[in-house]
BAMARSE-890594 format. One record per residue (C-alpha): chain; x, y, z. Coordinates in nm, 3 decimals. Last residue first. Example, Ala and Ser with C-alpha at 12.3 -4.5 7.8 and 13.67 -1.06 7.14 Angstrom:
! residues 2
{"A"; {1.367; -0.106; 0.714}}
{"A"; {1.230; -0.450; 0.780}}
! end
This chain:
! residues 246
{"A"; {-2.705; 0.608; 0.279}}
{"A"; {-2.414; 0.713; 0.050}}
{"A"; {-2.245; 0.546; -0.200}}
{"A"; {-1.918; 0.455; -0.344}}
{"A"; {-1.786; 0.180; -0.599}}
{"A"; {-1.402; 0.114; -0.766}}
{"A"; {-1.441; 0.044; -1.177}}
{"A"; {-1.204; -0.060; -1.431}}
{"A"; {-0.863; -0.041; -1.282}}
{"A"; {-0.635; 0.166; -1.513}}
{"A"; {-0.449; 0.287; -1.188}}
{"A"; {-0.748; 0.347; -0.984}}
{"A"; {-1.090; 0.282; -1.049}}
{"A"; {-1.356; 0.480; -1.257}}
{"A"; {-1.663; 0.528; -1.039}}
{"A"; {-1.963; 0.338; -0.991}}
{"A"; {-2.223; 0.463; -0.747}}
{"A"; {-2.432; 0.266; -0.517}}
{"A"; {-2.741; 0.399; -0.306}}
{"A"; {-2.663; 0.257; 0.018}}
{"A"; {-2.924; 0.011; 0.182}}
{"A"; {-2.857; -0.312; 0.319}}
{"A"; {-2.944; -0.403; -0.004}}
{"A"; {-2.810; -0.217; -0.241}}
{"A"; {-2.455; -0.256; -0.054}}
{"A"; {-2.494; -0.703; -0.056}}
{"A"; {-2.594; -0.594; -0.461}}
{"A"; {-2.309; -0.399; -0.518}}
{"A"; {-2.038; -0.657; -0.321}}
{"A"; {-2.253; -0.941; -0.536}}
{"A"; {-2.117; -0.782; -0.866}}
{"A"; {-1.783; -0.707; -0.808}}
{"A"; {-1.651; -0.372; -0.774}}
{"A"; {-1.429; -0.324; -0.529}}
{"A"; {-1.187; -0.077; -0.474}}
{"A"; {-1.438; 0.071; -0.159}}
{"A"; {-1.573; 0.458; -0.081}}
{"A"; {-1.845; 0.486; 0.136}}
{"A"; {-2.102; 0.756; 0.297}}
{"A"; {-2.288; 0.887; 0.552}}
{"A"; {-2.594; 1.106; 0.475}}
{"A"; {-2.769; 1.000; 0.800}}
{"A"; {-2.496; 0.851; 1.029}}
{"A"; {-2.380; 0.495; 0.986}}
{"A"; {-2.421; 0.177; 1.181}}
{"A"; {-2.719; 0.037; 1.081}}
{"A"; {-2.546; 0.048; 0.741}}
{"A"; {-2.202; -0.112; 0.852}}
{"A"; {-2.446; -0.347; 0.988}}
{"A"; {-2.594; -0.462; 0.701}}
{"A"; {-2.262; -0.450; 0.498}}
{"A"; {-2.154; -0.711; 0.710}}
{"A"; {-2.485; -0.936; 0.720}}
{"A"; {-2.463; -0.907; 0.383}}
{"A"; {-2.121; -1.035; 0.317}}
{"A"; {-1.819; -0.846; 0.195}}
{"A"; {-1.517; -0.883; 0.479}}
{"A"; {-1.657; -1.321; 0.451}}
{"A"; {-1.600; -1.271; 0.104}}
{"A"; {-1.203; -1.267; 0.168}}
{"A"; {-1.005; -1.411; -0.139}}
{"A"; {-1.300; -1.322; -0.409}}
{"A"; {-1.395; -1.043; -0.201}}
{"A"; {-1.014; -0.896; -0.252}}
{"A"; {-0.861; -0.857; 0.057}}
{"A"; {-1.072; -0.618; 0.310}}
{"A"; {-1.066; -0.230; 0.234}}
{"A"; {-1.418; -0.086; 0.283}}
{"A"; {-1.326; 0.291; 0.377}}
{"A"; {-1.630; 0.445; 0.596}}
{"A"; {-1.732; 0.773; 0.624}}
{"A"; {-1.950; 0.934; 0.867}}
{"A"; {-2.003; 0.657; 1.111}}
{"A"; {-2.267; 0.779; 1.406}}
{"A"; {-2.356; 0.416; 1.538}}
{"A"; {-2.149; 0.299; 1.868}}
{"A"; {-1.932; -0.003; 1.799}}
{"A"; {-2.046; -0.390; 1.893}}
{"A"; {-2.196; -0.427; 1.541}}
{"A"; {-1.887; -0.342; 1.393}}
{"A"; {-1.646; -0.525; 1.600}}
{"A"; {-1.859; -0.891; 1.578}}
{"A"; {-1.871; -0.850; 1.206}}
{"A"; {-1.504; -0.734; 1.152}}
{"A"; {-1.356; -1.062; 1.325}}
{"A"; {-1.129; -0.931; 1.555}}
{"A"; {-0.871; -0.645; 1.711}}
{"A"; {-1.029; -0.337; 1.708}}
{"A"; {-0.819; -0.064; 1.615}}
{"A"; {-0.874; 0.276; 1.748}}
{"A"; {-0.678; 0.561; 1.625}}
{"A"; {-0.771; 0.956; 1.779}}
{"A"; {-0.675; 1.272; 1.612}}
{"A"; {-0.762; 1.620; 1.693}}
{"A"; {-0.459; 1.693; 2.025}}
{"A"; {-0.244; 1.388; 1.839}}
{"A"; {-0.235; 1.066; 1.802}}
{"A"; {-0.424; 0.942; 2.094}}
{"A"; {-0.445; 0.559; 2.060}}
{"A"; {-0.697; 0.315; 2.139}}
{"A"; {-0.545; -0.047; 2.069}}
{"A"; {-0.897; -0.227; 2.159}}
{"A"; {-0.910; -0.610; 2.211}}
{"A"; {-0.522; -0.715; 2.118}}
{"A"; {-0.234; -0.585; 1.968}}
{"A"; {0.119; -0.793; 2.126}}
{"A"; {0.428; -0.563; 2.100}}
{"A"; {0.224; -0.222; 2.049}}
{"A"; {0.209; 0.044; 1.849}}
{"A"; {0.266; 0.393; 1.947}}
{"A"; {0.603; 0.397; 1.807}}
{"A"; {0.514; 0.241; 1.487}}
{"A"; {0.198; 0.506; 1.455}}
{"A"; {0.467; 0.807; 1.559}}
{"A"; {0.732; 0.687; 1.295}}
{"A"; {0.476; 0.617; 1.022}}
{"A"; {0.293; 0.918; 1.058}}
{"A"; {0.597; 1.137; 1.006}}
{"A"; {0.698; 0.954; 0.700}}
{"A"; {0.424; 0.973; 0.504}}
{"A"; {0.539; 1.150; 0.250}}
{"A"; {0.863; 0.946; 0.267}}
{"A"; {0.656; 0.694; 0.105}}
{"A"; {0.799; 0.296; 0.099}}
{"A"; {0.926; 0.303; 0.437}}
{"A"; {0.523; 0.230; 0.524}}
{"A"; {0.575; -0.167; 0.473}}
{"A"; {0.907; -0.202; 0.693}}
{"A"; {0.723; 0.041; 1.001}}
{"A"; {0.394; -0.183; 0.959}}
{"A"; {0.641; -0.510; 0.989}}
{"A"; {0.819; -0.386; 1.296}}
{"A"; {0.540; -0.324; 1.461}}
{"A"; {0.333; -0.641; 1.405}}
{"A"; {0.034; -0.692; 1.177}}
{"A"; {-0.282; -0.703; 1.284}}
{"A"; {-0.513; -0.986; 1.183}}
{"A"; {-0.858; -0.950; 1.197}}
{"A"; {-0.887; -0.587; 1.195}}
{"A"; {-1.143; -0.343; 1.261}}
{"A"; {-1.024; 0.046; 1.223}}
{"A"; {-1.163; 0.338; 1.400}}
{"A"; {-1.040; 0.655; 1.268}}
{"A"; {-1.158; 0.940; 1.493}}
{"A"; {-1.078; 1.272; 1.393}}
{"A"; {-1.190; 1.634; 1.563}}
{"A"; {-1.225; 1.955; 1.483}}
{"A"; {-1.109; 2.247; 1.743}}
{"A"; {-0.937; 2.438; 1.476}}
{"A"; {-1.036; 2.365; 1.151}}
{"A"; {-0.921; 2.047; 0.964}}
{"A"; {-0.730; 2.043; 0.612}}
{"A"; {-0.343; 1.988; 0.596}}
{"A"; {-0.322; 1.788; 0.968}}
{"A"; {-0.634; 1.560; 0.839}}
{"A"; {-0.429; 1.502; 0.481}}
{"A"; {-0.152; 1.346; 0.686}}
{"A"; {-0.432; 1.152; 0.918}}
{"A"; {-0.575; 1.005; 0.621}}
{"A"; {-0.226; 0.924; 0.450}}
{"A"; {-0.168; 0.768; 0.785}}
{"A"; {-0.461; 0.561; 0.864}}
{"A"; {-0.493; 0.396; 0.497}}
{"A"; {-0.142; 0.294; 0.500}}
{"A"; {-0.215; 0.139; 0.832}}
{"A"; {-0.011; -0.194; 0.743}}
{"A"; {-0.340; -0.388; 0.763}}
{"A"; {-0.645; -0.214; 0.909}}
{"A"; {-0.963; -0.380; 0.721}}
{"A"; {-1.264; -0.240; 0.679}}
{"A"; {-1.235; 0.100; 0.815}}
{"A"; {-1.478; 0.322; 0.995}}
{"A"; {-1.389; 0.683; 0.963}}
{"A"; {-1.593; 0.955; 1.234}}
{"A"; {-1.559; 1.321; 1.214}}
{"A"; {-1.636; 1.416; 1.567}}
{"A"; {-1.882; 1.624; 1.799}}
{"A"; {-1.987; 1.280; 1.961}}
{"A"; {-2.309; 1.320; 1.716}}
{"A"; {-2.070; 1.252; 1.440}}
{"A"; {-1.981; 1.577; 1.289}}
{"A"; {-2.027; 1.742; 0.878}}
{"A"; {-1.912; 2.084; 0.724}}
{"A"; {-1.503; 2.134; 0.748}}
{"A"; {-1.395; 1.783; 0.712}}
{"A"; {-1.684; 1.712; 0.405}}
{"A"; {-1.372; 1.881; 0.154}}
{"A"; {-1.128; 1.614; 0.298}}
{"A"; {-1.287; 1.446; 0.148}}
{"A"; {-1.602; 1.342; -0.063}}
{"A"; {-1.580; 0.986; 0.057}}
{"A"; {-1.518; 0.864; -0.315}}
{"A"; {-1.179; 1.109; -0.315}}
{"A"; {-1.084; 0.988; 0.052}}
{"A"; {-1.109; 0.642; 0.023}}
{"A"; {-1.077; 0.578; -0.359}}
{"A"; {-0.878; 0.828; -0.512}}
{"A"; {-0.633; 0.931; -0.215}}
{"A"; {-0.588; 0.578; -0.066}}
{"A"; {-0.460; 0.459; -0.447}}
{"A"; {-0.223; 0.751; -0.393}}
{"A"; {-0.077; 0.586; -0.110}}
{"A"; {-0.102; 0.224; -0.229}}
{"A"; {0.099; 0.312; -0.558}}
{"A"; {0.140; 0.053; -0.838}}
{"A"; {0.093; -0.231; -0.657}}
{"A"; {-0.244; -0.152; -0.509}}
{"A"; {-0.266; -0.220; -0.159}}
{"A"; {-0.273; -0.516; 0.125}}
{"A"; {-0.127; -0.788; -0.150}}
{"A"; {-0.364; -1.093; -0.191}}
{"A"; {-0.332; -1.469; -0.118}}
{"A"; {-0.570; -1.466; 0.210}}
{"A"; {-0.345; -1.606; 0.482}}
{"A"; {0.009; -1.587; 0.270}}
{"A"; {-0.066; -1.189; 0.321}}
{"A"; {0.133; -0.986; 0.105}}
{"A"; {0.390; -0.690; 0.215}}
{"A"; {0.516; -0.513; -0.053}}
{"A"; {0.889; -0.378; 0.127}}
{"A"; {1.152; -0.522; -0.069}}
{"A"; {0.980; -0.567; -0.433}}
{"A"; {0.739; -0.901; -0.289}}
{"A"; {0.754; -0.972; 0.105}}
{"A"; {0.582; -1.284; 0.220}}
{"A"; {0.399; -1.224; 0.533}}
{"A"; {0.180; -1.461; 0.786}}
{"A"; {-0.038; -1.223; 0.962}}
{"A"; {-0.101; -1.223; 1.287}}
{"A"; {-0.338; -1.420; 1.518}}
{"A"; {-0.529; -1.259; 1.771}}
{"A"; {-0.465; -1.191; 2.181}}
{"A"; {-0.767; -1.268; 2.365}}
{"A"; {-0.852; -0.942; 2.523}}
{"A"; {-0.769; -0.656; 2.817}}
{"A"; {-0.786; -0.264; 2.708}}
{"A"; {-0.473; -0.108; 2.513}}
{"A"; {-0.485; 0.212; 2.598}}
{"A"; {-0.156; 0.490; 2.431}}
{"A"; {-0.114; 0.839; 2.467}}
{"A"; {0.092; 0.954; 2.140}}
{"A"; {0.405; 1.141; 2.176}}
{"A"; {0.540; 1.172; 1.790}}
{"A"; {0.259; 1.420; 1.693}}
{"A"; {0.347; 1.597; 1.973}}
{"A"; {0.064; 1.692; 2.256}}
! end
């Protein structure tokens, strides 16, 4: 199977909301719901790189760890334009083994629209081959489960919802998970206890997290559903970002 020739399920649902976008330097897409740009200004990709995959520990864990399903499982917080997805998935093609497998499963409140993820990832020809086959896989109206086959190793599944309700519904075995909601001050509802509970329940042995955040309750709300919490210098002269592992 082509990269570019994706199978595509969408199962039956109540069709969500989108976003509501203004559009800041051509193609920065920012969300009039929660008053917040998706990514880091300076360079969403690369942002990706240092706090999702870097405070993961990948692609380096690709090679050594499984879910119990026999693959490497993402949960993200958060799906938005799919910048996250792609550079992932690029990095995926430059690092797995033969016969590994991906799944990036993605809960998202509001999904965005084809035409708007395809605008917002013009921005980095590096990514350019993911962004044609995700915008061509997508569909006209996301709802319930978007399950899509990317490629022989690589499966996408968005669930379309509120993040608590996805997350506890999903099977446990999580190996990584990229926390990526708007900023808790804008979103706290993407940061609450009961949220990072579950994402904890739901998590292999050893898993781990990598999030921009750094505020002081999003620690504690981590502490206490149980992940040791790291800080780490954030990106692009940011402060701090946090990881941990359970």
């Amino acid at each position: 199977m082509s990269d570019r020739d994706p199978e595509m399920l969408v199962t039956a649902g109540q069709a969500p909301d989108f976003q509501t976008l203004d559009w800041h330097d051509g193609d920065m897409p920012y969300s009039k719901e929660f008053g917040d740009h998706f990514y880091c200004r300076t360079d969403g990709r690369l942002e990706c790189g240092h706090v999702f995959l870097a405070g993961n520990g990948l692609p380096e864990r690709w090679s050594q760890e499984k879910s119990p399903e026999g693959d490497f499982r993402i949960g993200e917080l958060g799906f938005g334009t799919g910048l996250n997805f792609c550079e992932t998935w690029r990095q995926w093609k430059l690092f797995r083994t033969p016969g590994a497998r991906l799944h990036f499963m993605s809960f998202e409140l509001y999904p965005m629209k084809r035409e708007e993820i395809d605008r917002a990832l013009s921005r980095w020809p590096e990514i350019d081959a993911e962004r044609q086959a995700l915008a061509a896989a997508w569909p006209d109206a996301p709802t319930g489960n978007v399950d899509l086959q990317m490629d022989d190793q690589t499966r996408l599944t968005v669930i379309c919802g509120p993040a608590f309700e996805g997350v506890k519904g999903a099977e446990p075995g999580f190996n990584a998970w990229f926390l990526d909601g708007f900023a808790p001050s804008r979103n706290r509802d993407m940061w609450s206890p009961e949220l990072m509970q579950a994402l904890h329940e739901k998590t292999a042995p050893g898993g781990t997290f990598g999030t921009y955040a750094a505020a002081g309750f999003v620690r504690r709300n981590l502490q206490a559903a149980g992940f040791t919490v790291e800080r780490r210098p954030g990106f692009a002269g940011k402060r701090e970002m946090l990881c941990g592992k359970k």
